[in-house]
N, C-alpha and C positions, 0 to 999 in steps of 0.2 A: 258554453253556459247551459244548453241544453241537458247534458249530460252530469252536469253537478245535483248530486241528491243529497238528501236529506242526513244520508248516512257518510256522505265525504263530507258533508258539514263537519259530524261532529267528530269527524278522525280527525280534521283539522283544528280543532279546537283544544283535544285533548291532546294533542303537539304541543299545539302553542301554548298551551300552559306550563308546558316543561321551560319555557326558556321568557317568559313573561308574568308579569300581573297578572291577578284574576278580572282587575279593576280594567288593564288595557283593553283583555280577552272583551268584556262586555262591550267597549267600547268600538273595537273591531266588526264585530257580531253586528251593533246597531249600524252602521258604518254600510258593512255588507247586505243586511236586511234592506236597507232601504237601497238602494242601486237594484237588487234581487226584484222589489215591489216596482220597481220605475223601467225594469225591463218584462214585468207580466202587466203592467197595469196601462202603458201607453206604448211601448215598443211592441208588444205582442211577440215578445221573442220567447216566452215561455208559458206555462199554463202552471204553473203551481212555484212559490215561491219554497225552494231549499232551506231556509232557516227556519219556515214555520214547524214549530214542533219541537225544536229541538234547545233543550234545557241551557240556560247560559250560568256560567261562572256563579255562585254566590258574593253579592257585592261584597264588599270590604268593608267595613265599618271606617266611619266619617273619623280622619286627623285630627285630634285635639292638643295638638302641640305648641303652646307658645312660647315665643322668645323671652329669656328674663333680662334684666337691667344687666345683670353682673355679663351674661352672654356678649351681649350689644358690645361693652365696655372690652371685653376680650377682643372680640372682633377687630373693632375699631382699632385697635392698638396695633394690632398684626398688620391688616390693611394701609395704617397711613393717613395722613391725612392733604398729602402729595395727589389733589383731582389732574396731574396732568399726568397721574401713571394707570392703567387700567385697570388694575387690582382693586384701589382707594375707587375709582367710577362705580366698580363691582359694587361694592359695598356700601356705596350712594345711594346707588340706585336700591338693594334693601333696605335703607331707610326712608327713601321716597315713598317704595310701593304700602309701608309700613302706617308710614302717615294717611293716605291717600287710600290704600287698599285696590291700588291700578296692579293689573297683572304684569306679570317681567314685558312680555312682548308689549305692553302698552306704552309703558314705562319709556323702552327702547324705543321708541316710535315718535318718541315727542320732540321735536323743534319748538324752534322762536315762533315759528309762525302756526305753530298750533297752542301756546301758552299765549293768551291774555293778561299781562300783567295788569293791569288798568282795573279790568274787572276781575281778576285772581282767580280765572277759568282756564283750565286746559280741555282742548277739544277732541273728543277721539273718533275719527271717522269711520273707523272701523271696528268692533268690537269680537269679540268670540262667540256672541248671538248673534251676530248678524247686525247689529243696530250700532246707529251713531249716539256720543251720549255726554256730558259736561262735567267734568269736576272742579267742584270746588278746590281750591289751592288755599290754605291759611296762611298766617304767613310766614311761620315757622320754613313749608313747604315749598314758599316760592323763595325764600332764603335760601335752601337745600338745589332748587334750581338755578339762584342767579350764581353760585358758587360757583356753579362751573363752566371751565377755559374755554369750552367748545360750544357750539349747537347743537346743544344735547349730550347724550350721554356716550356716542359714537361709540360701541359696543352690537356686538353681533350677538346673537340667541347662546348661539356654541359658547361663546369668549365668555359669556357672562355666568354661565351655568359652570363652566370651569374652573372661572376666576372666584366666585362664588364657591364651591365646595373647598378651595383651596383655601382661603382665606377660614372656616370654617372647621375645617381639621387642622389647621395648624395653631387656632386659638383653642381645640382640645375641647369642640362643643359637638353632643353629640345626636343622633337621629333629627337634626334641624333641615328643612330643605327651602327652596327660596320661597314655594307657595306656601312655607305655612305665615309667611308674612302679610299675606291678606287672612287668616286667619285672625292672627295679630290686630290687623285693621278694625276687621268688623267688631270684634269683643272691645276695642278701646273706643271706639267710636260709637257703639252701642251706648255707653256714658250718659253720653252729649248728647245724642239724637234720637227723634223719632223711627220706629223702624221703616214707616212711608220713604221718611227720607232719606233710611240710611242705605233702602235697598236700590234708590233712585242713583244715590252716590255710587256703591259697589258693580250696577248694572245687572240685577237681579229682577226678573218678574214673578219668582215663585217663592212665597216665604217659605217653605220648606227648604229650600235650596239654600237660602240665606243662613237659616237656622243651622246648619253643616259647618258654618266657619264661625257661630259663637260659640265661645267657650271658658266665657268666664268662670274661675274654680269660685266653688259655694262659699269659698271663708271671704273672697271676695265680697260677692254679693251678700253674706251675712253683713260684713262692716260697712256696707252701704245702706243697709235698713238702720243699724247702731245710731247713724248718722241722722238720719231722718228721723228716727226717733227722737235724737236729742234735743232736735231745732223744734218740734211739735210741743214735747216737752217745757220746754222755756217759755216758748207761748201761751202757756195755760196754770202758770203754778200759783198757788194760792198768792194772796198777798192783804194784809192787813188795812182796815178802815178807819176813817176816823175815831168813828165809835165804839173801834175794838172786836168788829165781831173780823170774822176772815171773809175773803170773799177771793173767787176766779174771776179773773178778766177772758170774755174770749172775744175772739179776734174781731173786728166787724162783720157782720153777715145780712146779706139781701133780702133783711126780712122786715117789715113792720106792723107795729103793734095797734091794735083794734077790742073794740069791747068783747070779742068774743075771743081774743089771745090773740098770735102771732099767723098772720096768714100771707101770702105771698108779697116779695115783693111789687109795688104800683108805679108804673112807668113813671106816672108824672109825677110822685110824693114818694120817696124811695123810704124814707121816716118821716112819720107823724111829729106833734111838738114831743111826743113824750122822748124821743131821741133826739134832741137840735142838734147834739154834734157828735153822725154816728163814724166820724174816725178815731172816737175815744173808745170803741167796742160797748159792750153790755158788761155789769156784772152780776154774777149770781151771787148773791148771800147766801149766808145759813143764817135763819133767824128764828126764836119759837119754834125750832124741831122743823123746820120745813125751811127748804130754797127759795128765794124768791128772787124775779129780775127785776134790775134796776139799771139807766140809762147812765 
């Protein structure tokens, strides 16, 4: 160890980039930096750490790959739908981690006695940070688990990554791998949830790191403003009065009205008389060339 420098560093690095990722390279590098820091900094086995200094790999740019419907459907077909053959588990289990956004080893990891059915929590005592941590199960989810003949999904890392690209290239789908199915996860579950929670679910402490497997495409999220527009829209479109003039209804608002106009609302009178019943909302008129509200 003594004798490892700075410059066998990076002869080794640029090997290993002939027959690896640049993504692994890094990964290695951090790997060996810190054992390198843990043998100068408490072992006193050395006095200068070999990796300080020397340039690592250019990251990779984050996977924005998701699975389509028509994909799934290919899959599925190939696969089976036979949970007592390992191929159909294979393929289980990427719809599991899909729902859920549990990583493959997690996935594989789970028994009876780590599923709460009762409370629709599966429990993972171990994580890839180090931390233990809860998922929510819907129950789409805990369907997709009681399915199957076994206690769990009884499948090994190897078996499943193999059975997995098989199932995969024979349904003729192509640059998909099984993590981009937390990718998957997090952009669909993104939807439904708050990011507090969603990062709590996925077992993320860094929203940056989170932000790495959303990927929802913008035509996406344009038709989900569309939407939100529409329902806003509806809540606010003119509508005619007795007396003919037009007038907006908006929605109720926590405010009430005083001789000096509209000032916050008052814990104990939330509306004065001139609102008696403010789940009819306000409306505004047009009357004489000017707005006016009316309860």
């Amino acid at each position: 160890m003594r004798d490892f420098s700075q410059s066998d560093t990076a002869d080794w690095r640029d090997r290993r980039l002939r027959s690896v990722a640049p993504g692994t390279v890094r990964r290695e590098m951090n790997l060996l930096g810190a054992v390198f820091t843990q043998a100068r900094k408490e072992w006193r086995l050395i006095s200068v750490n070999p990796m300080t200094d020397v340039r690592k790999p250019t990251e990779p740019p984050p996977r924005d790959r998701l699975v389509t419907d028509d994909e799934l459907a290919r899959m599925a077909h190939v696969a089976g739908d036979d949970l007592s053959t390992a191929t159909a588990r294979a393929f289980h289990a990427f719809l599991f981690s899909i729902e859920t956004g549990m990583r493959a080893g997690e996935v594989l990891g789970l028994t009876s006695g780590s599923v709460d059915q009762e409370r629709q929590v599966a429990r993972l005592q171990m994580t890839k940070n180090g931390a233990s941590r809860e998922v929510p199960l819907s129950s789409k989810v805990l369907g997709l688990w009681l399915a199957l003949p076994g206690d769990g999904f009884e499948l090994s890392s190897r078996q499943l990554d193999a059975l997995f690209r098989k199932v995969r290239d024979k349904a003729a789908v192509e640059g998909l791998t099984y993590h981009d199915s937390r990718h998957s996860a997090v952009t669909r579950l993104a939807r439904k949830l708050d990011v507090l929670t969603l990062a709590r679910i996925i077992g993320h402490r860094d929203m940056k790191q989170l932000m790495t497997y959303y990927d929802e495409p913008a035509e996406e999220i344009a038709k989900r403003l569309d939407q939100l527009a529409s329902i806003s829209t509806r809540r606010i479109l003119p509508a005619p009065t007795r007396d003919g003039q037009m007038a907006i209804q908006i929605p109720p608002i926590s405010l009430r009205t005083s001789r000096r106009g509209l000032t916050r609302r008052s814990r104990t009178s939330p509306f004065r008389r001139a609102h008696p019943s403010p789940r009819a909302g306000i409306f505004l008129k047009f009357r004489s060339g000017k707005f006016q509200f009316s309860g």
